[in-house]
N, C-alpha and C positions, 0 to 999 in steps of 0.2 A: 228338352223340357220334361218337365217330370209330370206325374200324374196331376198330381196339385193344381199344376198351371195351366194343365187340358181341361178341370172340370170348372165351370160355371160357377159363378161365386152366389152365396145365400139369396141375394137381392134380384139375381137374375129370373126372369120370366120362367125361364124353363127347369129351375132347380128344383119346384116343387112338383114338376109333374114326371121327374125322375121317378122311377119303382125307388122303394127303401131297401129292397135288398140292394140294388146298385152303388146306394150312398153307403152301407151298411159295408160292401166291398171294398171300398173305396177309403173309408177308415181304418177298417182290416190292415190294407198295407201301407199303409202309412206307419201303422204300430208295428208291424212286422219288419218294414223295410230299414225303419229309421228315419235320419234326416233327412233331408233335400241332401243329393248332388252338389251342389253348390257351398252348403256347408259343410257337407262332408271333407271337400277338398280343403275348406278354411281349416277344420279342424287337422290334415297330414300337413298344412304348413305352420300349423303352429307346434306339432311334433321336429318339422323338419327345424323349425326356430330355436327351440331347445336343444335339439341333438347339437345343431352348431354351435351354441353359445356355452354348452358344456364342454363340446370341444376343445375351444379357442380358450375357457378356463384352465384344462388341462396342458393346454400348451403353457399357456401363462405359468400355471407353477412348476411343471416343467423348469424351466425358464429361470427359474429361480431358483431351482433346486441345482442346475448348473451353475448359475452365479455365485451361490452359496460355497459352492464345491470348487471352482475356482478360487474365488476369496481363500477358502481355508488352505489352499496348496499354495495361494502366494504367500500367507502369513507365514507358512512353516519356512517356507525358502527362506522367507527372511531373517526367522529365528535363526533356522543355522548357521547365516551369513553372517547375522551381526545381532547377537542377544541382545546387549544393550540397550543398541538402539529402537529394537522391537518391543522390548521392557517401557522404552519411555513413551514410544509411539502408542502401546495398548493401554498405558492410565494404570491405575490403582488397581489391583488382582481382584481375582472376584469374593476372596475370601475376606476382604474389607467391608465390599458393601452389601455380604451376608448378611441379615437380620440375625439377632442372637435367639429369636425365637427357639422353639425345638422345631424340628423339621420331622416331618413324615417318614412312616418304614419306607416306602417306595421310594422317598429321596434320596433315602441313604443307603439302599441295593444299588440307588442308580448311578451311585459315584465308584463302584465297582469298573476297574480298568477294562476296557475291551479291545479288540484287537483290531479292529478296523480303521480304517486310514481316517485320520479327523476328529478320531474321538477320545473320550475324556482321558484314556492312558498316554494320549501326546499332552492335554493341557498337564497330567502329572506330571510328567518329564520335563516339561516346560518350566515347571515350576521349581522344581529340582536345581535343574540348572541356573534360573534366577540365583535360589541360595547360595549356590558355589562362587554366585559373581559377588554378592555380598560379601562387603568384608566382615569377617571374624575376631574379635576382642576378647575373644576365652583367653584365662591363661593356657599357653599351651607348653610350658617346663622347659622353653626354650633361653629364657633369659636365667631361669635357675640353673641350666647346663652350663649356662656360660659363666655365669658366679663361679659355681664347682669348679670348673675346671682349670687345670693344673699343665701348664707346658714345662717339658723337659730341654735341655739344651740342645737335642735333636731336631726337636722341632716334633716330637711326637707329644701327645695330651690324653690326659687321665680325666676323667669325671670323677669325681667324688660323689659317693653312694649316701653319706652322712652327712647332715647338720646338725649342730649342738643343741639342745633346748635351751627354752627363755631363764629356764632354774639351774642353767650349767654354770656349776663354783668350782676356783681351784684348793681341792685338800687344804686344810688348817694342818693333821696331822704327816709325817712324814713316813707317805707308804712306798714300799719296794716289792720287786718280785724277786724272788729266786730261782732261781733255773736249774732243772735237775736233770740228768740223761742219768737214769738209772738213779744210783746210789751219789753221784758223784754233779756239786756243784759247778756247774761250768759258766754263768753268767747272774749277775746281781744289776737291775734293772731298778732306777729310782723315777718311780712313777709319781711324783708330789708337783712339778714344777709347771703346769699345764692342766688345762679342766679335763680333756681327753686324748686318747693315745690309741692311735688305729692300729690296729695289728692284721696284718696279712703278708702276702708275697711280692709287691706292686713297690719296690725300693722306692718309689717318686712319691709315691705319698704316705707309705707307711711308714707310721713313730717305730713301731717294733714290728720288724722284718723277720719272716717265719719261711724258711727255704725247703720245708716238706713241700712235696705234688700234692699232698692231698688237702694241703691248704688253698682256699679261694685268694684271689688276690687282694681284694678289700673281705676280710673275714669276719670282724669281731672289732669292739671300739669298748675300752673301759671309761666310761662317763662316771666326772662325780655329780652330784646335782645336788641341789640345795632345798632338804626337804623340812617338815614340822612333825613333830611326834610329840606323844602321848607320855607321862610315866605313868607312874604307879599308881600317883596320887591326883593321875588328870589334871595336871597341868601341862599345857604346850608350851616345845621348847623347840627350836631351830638349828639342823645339824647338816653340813654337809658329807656324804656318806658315799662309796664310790657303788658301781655298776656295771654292770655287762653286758650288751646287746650284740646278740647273732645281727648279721646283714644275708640273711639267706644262704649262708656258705651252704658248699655242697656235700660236706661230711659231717658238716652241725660242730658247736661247740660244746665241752663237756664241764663242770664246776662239780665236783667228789664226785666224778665217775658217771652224772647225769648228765643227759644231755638237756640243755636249757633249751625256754620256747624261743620261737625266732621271730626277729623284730620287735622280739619285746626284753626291757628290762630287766633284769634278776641279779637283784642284790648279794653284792658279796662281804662278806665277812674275814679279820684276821685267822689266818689259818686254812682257808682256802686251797682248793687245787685248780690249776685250771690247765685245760689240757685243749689244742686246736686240732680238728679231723684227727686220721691217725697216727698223728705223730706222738712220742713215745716222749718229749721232754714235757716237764710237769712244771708248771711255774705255781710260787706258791707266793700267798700275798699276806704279808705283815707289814705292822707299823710300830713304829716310835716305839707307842708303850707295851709294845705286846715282845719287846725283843729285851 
């Protein structure tokens, strides 16, 4: 029993003839002591009510920080076991039902890969790997490889390096090459009958076959092409004209002793030289009227 409930209440006979210093004491510790006993204890079990219920919170998301953590190591299993089907089973990516809004700095540090098991550097890879499973519809030069290519009776195949352009004409005039070792004539070469004529060391697909080493095997291709020019008098007129184009040879091609740019065009004219890597015979190109 506390002091409280020992002293005599206001109404009682004998309250008033208590001395006042006694009552005066008697308030004293009550402000000193504090509460009653009684609810002092009420209030350690509503402390102790709390501590538990924050516990048992704790547990709880515990609890589910497990769950959480499970779940993501059986999704991955899964991913590895069978993409596909974890592709159809997780719905539309999240990169669908992104807002196109702009997102926050913080958003976009927080898509930075990290190395921890669960996290966003697995959804990358994840997502990675979806693409790979996508099919692909690029051209990928595979159906043009097989156009080009060329079988032998062996059973062995060439690719061809070159295709003609859309303005490839075959010569109106009647041009030849001549072939020179030195001083001396050793082959005459009628280049008119055809839009172009590959020249390299690769006998299965070259028109003119060149048996120096230091010739590439697809080397060089003289194209005519059907182009529009200018006179004098600026009027356009319509000429087929012939061409030379390197294919990257590995000693370059030369026309009077320069060496032409590669993979690109450059115009020749009668009286021409044209010479392949370092071989020493000189073909020279004339036509009709020029002979």
């Amino acid at each position: 029993m506390s002091r409280q409930s020992r002293s005599p209440p206001p109404h009682h006979p004998r309250y008033e003839d208590r001395p006042r210093s006694y009552r005066d004491t008697d308030d004293r510790e009550k402000r000193d002591n504090g509460p009653p006993r009684d609810q002092r204890r009420s209030g350690r079990d509503d402390q102790q009510k709390d501590y538990t219920r924050d516990r048992q919170y704790g547990e709880r998301d515990r609890e589910r920080e497990r769950a959480r953590d499970r779940d993501r190591y059986d999704s991955k299993r899964e991913r590895e076991r069978d993409p596909e089907r974890a592709r159809i089973r997780a719905g539309p990516s999240s990169s669908s039902r992104r807002s196109a809004s702009p997102r926050p700095r913080s958003s976009r540090n927080s898509e930075r890969p990290r190395s921890r098991s669960g996290s966003i550097s697995d959804s990358v890879a994840d997502k990675e790997k979806e693409d790979r499973a996508k099919p692909n519809f690029k051209p990928s030069g595979l159906l043009a490889a097989e156009t080009n290519t060329v079988m032998a009776l062996d059973g062995s195949s060439t690719v061809l390096k070159y295709n003609e352009p859309p303005e490839a004409r075959k010569p109106v005039l009647g041009w030849r090459l001549y072939v020179f070792k030195g001083s001396e004539q050793v082959e005459l070469l009628h280049v008119h009958r055809q839009s172009a004529y590959l020249i390299g060391r690769d006998r299965l697909v070259a028109d003119i076959a060149v048996d120096h080493p230091s010739c590439s095997k697809q080397h060089a291709v003289i194209q005519y092409r059907h182009v529009q020019e200018r006179d004098e008098f600026g009027s356009s007129k319509s000429m087929t004209k012939p061409f030379i184009i390197d294919l990257e040879s590995t000693n370059q091609t030369f026309v009077n002793d320069e060496a032409i740019p590669v993979s690109r065009y450059y115009e020749l004219k009668a009286g021409d030289v044209i010479k392949f890597g370092l071989s020493t015979r000189e073909y020279v190109l004339l036509h009709d009227e020029a002979t």
